[in-house]
DSSP file (Angstrom, degrees, kcal/mol; ACC not computed):
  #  RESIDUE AA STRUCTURE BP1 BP2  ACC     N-H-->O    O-->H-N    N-H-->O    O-->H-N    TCO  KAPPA ALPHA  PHI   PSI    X-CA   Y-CA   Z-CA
    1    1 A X    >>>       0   0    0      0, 0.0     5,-1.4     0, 0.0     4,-1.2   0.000 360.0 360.0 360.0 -31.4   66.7   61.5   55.2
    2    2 A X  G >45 +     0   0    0      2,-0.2     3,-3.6     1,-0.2     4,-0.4   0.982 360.0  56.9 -46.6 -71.1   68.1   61.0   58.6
    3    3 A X  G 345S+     0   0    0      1,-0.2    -1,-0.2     2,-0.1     0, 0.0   0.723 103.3  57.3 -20.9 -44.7   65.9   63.7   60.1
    4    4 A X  G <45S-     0   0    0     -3,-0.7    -1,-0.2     3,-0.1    -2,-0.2   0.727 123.2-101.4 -56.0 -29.5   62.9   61.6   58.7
    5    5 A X  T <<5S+     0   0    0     -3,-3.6     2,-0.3    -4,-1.2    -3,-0.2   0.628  83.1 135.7 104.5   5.7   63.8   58.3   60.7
    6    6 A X      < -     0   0    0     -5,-1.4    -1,-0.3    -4,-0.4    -2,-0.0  -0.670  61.0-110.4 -67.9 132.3   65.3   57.0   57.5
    7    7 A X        -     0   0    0     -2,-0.3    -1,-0.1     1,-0.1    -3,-0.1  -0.118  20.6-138.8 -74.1 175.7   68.9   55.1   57.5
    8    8 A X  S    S+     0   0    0     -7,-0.1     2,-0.3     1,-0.1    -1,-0.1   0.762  76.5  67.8-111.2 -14.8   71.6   57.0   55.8
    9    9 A X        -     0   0    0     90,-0.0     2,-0.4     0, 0.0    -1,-0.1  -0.785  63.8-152.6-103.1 157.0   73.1   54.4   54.2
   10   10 A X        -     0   0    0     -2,-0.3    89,-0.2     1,-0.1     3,-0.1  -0.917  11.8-171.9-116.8 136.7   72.1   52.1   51.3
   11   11 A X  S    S+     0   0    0     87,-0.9     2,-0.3    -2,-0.4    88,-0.1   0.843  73.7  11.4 -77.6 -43.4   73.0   48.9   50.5
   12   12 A X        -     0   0    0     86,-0.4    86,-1.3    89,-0.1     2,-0.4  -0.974  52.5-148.4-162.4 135.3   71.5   48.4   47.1
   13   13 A X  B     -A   97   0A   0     -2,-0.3    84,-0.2    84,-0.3     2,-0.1  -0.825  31.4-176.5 -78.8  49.1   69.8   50.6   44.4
   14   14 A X        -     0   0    0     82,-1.7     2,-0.8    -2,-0.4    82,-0.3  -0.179  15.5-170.0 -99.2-168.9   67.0   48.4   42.4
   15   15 A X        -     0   0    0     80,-0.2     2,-0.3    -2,-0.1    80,-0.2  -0.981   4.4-177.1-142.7 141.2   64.7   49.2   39.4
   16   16 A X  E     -B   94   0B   0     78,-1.7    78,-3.0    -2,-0.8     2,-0.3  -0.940  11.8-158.7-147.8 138.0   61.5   46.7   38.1
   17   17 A X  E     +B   93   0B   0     -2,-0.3     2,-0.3    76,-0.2    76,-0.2  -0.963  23.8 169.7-129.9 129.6   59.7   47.7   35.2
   18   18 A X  E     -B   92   0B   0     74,-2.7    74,-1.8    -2,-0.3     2,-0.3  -0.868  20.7-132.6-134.4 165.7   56.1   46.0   35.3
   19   19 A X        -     0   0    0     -2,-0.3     3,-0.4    72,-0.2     2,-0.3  -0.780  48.0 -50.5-119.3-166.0   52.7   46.3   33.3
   20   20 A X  S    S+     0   0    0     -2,-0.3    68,-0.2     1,-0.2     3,-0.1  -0.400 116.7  11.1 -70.7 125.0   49.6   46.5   34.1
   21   21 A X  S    S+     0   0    0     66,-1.1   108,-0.6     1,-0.4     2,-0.4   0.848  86.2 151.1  95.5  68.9   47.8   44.1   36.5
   22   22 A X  B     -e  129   0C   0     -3,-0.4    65,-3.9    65,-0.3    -1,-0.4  -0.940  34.1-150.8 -92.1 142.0   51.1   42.7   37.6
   23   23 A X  E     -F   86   0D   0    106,-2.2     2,-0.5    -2,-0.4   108,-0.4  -0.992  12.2-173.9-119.0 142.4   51.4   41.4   40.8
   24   24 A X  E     -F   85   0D   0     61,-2.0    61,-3.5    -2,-0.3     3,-0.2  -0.949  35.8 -41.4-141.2 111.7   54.6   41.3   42.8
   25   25 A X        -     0   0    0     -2,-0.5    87,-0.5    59,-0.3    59,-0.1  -0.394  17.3-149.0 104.5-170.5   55.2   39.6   46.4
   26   26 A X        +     0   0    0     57,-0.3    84,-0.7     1,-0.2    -1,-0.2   0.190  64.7 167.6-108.4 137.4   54.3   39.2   48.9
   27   27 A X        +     0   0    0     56,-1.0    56,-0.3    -3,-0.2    83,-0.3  -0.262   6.7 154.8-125.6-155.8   58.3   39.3   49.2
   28   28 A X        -     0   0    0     54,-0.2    80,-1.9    80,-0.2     2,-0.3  -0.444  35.8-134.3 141.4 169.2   60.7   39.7   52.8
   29   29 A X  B     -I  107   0E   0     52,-0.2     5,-0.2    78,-0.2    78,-0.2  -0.986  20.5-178.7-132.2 125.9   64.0   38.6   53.2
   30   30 A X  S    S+     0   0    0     76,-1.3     2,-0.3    -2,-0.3    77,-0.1   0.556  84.7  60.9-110.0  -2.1   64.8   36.4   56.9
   31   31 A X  S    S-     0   0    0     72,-0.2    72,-0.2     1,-0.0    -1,-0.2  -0.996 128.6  -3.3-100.2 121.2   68.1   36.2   56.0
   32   32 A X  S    S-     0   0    0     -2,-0.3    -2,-0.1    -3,-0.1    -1,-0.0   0.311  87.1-138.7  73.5 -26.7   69.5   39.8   55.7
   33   33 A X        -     0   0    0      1,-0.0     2,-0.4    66,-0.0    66,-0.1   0.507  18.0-150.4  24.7 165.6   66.2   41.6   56.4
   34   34 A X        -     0   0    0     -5,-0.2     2,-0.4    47,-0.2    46,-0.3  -0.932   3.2-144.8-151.3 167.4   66.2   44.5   54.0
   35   35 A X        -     0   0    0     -2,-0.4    64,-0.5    44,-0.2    65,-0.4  -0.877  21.8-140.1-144.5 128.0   64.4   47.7   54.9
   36   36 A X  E     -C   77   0B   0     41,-2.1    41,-1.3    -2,-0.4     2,-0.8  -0.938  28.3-177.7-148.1  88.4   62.7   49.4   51.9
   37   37 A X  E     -C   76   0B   0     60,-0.4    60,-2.0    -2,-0.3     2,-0.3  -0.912  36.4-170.7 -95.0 115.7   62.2   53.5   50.5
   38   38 A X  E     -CD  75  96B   0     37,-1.7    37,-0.8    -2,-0.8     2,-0.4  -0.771   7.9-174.1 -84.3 145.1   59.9   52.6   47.2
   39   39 A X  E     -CD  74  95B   0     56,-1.6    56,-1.6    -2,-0.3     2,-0.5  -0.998  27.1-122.6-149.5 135.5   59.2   55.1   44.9
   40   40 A X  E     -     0   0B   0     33,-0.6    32,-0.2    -2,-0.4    54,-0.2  -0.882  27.5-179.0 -61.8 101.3   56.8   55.4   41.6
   41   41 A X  E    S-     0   0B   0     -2,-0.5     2,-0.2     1,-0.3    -1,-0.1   0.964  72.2 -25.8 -49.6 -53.0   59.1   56.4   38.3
   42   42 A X  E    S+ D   0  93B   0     51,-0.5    51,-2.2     2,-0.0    -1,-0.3  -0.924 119.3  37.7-154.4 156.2   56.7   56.6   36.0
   43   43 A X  S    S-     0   0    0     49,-0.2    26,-2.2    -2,-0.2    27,-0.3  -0.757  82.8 -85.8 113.0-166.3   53.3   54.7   36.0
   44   44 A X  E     +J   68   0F   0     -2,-0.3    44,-2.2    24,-0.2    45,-0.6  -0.955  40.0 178.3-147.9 142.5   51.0   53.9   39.1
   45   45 A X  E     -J   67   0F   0     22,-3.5    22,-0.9    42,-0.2     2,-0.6  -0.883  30.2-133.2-135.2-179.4   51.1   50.9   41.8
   46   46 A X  E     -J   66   0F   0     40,-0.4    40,-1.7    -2,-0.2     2,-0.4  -0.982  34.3-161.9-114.7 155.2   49.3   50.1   44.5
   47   47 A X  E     -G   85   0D   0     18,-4.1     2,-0.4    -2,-0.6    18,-0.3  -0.851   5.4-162.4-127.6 159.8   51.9   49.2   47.2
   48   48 A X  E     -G   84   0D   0     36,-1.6    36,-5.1    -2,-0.4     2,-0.3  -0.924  11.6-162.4-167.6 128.2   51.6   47.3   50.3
   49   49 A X  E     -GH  83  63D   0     14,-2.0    14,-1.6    -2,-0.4     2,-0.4  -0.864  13.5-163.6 -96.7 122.7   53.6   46.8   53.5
   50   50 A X  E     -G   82   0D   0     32,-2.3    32,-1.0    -2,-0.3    12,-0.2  -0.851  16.3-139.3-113.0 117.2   52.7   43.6   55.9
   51   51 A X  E     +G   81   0D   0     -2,-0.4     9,-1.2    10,-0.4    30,-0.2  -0.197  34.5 161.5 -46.4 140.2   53.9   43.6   59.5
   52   52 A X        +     0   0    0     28,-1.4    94,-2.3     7,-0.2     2,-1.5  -0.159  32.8 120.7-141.1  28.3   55.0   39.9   59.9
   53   53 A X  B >   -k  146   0G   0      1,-0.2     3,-2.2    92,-0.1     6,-0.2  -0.708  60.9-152.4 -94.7  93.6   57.3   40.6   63.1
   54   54 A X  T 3  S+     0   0    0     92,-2.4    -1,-0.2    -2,-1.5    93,-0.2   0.813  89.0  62.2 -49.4 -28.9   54.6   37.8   64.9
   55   55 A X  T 3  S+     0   0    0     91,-0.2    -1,-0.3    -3,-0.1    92,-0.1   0.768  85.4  97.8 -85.8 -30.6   55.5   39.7   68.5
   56   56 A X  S X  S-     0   0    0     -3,-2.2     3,-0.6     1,-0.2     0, 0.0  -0.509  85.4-128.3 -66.5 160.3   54.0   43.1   67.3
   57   57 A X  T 3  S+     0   0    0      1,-0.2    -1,-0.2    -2,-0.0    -3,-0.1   0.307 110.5  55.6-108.2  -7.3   50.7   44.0   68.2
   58   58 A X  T >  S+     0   0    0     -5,-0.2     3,-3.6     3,-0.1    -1,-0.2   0.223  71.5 149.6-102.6  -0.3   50.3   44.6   64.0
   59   59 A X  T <  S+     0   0    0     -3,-0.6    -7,-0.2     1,-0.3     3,-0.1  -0.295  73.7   9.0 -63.4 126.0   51.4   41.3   63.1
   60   60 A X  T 3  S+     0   0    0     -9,-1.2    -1,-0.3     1,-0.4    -8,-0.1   0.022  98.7 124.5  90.5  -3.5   49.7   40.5   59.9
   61   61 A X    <   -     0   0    0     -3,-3.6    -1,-0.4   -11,-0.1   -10,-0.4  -0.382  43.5-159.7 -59.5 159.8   48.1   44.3   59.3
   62   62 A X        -     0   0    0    -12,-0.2     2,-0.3    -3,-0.1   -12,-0.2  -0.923  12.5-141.2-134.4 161.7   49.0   45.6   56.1
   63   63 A X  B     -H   49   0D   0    -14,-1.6   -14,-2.0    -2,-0.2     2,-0.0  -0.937  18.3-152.6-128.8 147.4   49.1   49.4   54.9
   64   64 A X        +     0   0    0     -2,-0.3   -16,-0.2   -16,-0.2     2,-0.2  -0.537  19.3 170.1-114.2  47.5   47.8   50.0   51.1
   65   65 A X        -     0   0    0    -18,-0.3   -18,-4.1   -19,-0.1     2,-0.5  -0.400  22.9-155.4 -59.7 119.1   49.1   53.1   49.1
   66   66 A X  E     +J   46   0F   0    -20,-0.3     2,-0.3    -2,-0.2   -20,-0.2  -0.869  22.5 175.9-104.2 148.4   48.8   54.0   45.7
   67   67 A X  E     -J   45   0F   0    -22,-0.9   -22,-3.5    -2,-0.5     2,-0.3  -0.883  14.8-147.5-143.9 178.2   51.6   56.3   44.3
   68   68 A X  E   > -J   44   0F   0     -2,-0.3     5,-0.6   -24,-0.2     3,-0.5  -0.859  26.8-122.1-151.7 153.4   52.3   57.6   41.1
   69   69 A X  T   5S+     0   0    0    -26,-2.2   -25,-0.1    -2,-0.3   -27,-0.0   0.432 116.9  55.0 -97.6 -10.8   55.4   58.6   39.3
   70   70 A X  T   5S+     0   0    0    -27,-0.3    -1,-0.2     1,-0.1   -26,-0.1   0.670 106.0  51.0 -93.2 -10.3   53.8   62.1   38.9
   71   71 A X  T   5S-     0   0    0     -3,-0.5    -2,-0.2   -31,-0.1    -1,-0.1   0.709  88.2-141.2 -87.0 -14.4   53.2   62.6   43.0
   72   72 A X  T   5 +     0   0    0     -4,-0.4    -3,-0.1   -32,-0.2   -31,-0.0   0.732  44.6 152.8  37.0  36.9   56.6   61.8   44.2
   73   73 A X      < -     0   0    0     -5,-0.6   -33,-0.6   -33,-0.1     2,-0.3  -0.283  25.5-163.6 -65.5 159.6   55.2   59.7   47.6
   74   74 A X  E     -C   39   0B   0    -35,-0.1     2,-0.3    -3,-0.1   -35,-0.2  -0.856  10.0-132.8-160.4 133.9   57.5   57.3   48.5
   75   75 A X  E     -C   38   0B   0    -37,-0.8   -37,-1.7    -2,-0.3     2,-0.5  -0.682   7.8-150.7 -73.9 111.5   56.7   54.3   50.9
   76   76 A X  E     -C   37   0B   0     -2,-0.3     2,-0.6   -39,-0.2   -39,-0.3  -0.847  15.0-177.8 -44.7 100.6   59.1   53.2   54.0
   77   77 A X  E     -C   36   0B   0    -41,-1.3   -41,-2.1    -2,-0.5     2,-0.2  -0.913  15.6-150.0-132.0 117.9   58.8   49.6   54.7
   78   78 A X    >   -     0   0    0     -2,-0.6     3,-0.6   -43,-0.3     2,-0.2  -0.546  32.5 -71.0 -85.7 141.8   60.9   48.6   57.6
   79   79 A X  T 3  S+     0   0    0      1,-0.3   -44,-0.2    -2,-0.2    -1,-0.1  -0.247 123.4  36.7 -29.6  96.3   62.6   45.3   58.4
   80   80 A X  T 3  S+     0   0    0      1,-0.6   -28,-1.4   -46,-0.3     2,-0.3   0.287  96.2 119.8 120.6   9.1   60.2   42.4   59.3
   81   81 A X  E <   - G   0  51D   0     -3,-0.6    -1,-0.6   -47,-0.3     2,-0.3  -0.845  56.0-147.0-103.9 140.3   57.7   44.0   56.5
   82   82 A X  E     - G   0  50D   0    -32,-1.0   -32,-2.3    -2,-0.3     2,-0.6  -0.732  19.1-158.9 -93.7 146.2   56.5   41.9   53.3
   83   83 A X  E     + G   0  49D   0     -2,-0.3   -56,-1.0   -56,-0.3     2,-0.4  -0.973  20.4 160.7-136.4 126.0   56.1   44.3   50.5
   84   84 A X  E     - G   0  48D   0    -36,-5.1   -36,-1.6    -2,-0.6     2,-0.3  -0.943  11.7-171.6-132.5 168.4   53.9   43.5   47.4
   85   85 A X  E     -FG  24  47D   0    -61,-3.5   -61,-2.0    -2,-0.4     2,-0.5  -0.992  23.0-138.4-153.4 159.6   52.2   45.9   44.5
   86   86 A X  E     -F   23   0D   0    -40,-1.7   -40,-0.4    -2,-0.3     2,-0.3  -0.935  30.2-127.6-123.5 133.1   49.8   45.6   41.7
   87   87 A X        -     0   0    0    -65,-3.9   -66,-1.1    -2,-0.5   -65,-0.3  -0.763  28.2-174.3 -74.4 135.7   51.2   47.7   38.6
   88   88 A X        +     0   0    0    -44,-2.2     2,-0.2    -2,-0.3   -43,-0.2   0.050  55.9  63.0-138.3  17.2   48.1   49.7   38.1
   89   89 A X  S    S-     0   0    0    -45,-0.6     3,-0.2   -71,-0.0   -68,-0.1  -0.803  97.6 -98.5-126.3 174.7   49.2   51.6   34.7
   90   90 A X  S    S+     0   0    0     -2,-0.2     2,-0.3     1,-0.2   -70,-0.1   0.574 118.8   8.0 -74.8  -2.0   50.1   50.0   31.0
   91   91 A X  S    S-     0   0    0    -72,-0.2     2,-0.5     2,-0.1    -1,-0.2  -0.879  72.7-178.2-156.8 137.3   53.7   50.4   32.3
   92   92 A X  E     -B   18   0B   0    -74,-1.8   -74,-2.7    -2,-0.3     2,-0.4  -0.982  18.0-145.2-155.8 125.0   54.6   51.5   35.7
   93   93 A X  E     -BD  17  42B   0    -51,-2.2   -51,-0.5    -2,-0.5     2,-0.3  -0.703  17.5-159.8-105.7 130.3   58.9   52.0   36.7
   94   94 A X  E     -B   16   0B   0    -78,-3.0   -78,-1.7    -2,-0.4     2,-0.3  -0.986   9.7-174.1 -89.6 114.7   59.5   50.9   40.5
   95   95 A X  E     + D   0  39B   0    -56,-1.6   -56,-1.6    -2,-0.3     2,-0.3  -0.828  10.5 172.1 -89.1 142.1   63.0   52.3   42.6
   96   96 A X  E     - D   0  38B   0    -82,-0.3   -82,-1.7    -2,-0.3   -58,-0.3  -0.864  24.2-149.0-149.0 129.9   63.6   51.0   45.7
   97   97 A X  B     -A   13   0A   0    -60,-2.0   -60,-0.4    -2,-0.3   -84,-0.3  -0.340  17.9-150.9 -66.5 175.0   66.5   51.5   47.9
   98   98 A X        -     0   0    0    -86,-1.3   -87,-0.9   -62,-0.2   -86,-0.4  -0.871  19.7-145.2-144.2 173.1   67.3   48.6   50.2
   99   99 A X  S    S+     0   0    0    -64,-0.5     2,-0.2    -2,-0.2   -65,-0.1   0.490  90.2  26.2-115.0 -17.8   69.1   48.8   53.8
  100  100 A X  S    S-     0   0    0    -65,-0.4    -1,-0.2   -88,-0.1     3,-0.1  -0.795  93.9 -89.1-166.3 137.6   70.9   45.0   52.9
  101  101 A X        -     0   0    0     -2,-0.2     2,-0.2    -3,-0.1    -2,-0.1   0.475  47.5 -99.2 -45.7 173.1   71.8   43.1   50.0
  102  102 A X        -     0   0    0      1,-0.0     2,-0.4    -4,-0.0    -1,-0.1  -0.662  45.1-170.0 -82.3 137.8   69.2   40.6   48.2
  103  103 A X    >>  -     0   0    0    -72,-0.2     4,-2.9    -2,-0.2     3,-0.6  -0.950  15.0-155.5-123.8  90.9   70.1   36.7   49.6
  104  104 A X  T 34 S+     0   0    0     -2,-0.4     3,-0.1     1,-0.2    -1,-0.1   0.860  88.9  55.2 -15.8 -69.3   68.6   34.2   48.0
  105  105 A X  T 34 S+     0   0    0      1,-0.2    -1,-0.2   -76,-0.0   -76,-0.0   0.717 111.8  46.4 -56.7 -29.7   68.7   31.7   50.6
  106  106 A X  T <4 S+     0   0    0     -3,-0.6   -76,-1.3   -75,-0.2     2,-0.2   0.747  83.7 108.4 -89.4 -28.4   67.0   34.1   53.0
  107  107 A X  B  <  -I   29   0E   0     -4,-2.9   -78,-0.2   -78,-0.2     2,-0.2  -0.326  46.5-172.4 -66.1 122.2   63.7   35.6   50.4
  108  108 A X        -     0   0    0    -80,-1.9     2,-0.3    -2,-0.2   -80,-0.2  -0.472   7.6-150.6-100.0 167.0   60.6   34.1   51.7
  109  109 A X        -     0   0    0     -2,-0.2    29,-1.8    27,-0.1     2,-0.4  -0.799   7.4-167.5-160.9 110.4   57.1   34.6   49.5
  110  110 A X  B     -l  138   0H   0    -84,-0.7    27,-0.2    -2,-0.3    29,-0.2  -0.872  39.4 -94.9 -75.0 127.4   53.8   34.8   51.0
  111  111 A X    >   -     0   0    0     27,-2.0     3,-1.9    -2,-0.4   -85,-0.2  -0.128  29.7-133.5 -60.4 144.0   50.8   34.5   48.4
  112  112 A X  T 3  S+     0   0    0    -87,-0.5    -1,-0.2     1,-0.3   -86,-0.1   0.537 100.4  42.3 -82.4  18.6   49.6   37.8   47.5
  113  113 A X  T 3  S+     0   0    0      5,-0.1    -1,-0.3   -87,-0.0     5,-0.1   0.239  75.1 157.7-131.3  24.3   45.9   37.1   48.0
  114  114 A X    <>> -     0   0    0     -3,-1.9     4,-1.6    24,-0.2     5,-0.6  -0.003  36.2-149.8 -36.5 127.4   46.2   35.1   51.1
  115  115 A X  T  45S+     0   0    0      2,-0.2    -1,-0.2     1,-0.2    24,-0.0   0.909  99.3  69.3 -66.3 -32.7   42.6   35.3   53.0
  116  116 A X  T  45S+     0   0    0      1,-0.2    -1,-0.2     2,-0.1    -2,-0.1   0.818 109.3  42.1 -61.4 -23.7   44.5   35.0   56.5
  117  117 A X  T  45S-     0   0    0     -3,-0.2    -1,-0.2     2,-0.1    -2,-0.2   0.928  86.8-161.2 -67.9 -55.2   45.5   38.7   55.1
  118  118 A X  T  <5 +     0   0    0     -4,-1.6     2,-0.4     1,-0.3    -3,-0.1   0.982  24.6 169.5  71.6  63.6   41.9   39.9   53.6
  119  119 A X      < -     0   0    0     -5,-0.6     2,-0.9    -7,-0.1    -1,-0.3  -0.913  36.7-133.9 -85.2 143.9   43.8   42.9   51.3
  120  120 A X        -     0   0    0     -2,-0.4     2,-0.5     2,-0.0    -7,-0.0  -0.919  27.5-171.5 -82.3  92.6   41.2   44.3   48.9
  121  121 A X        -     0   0    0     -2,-0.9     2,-0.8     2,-0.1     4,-0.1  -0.780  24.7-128.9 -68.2 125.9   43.5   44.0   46.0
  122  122 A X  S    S+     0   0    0     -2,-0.5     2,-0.3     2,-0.1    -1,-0.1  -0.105  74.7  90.0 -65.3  34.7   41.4   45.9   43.2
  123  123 A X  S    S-     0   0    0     -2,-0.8     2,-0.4  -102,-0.0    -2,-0.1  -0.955  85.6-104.8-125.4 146.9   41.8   43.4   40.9
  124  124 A X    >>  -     0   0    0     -2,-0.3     3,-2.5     1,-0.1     4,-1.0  -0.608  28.2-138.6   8.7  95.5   40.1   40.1   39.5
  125  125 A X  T 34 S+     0   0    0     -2,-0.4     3,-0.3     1,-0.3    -1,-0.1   0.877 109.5  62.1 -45.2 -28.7   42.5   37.0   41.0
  126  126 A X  T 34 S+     0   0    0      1,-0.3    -1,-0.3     3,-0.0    -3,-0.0   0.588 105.7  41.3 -70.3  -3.3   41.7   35.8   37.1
  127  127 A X  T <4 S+     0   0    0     -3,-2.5    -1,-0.3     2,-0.1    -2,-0.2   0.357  87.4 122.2-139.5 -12.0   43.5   39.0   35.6
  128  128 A X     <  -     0   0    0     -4,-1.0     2,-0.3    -3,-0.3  -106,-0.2  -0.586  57.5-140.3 -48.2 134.4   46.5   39.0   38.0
  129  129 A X  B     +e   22   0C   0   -108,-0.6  -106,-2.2  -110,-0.1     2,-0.3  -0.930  33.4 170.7 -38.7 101.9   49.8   38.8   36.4
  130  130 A X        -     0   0    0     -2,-0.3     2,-0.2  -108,-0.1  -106,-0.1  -0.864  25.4-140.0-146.9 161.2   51.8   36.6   38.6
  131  131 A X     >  -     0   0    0   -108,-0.4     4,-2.4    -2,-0.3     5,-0.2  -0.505  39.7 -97.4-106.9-163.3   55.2   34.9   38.2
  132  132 A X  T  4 S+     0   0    0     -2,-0.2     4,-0.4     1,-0.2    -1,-0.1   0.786 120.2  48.8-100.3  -4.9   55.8   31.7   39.3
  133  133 A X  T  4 S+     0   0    0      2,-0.1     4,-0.5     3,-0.1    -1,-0.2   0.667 113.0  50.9 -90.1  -7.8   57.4   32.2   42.8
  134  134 A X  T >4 S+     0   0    0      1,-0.2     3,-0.9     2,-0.2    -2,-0.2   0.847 106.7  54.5 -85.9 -41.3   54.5   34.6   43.5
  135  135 A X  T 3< S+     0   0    0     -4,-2.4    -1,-0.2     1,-0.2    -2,-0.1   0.891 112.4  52.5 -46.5 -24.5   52.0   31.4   42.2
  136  136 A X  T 3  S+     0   0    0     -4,-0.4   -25,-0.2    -5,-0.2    -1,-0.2   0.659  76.7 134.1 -86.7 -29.5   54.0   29.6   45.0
  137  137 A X    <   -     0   0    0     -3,-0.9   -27,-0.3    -4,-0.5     2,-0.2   0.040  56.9-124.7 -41.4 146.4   53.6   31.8   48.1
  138  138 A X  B     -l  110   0H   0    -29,-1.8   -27,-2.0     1,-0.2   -24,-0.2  -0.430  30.0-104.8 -81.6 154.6   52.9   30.0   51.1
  139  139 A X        -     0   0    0    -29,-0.2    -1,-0.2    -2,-0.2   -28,-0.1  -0.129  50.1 -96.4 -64.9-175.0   49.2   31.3   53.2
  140  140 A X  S >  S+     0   0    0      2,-0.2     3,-0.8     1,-0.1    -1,-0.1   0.722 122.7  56.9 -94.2 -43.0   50.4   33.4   56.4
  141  141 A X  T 3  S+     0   0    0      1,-0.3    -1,-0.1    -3,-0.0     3,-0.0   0.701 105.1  53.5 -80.2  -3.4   50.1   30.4   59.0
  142  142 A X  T 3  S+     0   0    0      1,-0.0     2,-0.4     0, 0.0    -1,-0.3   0.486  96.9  87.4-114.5  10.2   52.5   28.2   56.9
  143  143 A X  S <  S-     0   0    0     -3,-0.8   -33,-0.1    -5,-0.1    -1,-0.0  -0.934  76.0-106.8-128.1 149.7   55.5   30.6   56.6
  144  144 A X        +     0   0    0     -2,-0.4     2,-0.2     1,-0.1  -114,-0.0   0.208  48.8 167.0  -7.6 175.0   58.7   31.8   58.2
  145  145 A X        -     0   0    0    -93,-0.0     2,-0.2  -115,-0.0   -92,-0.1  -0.641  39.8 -69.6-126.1-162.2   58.1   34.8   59.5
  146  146 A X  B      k   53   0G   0    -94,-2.3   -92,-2.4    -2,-0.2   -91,-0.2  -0.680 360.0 360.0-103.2 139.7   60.1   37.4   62.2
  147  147 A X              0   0    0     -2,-0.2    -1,-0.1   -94,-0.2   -94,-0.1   0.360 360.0 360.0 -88.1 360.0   60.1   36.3   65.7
């Protein structure tokens, strides 16, 4: 993985099992920062990285992938990136390695349908899944982000 531009070590190993038309994040960590290889087990997602490091020239872009547990893509999401997905099967396995452990104190949540974003989520906001820190996310102009 080194060759790729990938770290060589892992901090943490996690696994989320979601169904269809869940949505998950927008999530970052500003305590810890966590750097992110995502992977489809089984299922489909669509997955999305947003730059929120406010001094890059990308700050607020997002990139949109769907992967599948039969293609074996797998997604990078680098330190100062929000990562969210919509489960886009009736059951759909996420892995993600991480580059540093989960803190609590540090996990920030942007809403995942923020306009200040404009993602075309393929979904119906009525038909979203959502938990209740993703019902909570702050818009883009009212949260933390990476200096």
């Amino acid at each position: 993985m080194t060759e790729a531009g990938l770290p060589s070590a892992w901090a943490q190993d996690n696994f989320s099992v979601s169904r269809k038309n869940v949505v998950r994040g927008i999530h970052y960590q500003l305590i810890h920062p966590q750097g992110k290889l995502v992977r489809v087990t089984h299922g489909a997602a669509l997955d999305i990285a947003v730059d929120l490091r406010r001094d890059s020239p990308y700050f607020a872009k997002y990139v949109a992938v769907e992967i599948n547990g039969e293609g074996g893509q797998m997604l990078w999401i680098p330190e100062g990136f929000g990562h969210a997905f919509l489960s886009l099967s009736d059951v759909t396995g996420i892995a993600y390695k991480v580059t540093d452990e989960y803190s609590p104190a540090g996990e920030r949540t942007i809403l995942w349908n923020d306009p200040h974003l404009a993602i075309p989520w393929p979904i119906d906001p009525k038909l979203a899944i959502l938990s209740d820190k993703d019902r909570k996310g702050l818009s883009l102009p009212d949260a933390e982000v990476f200096a």
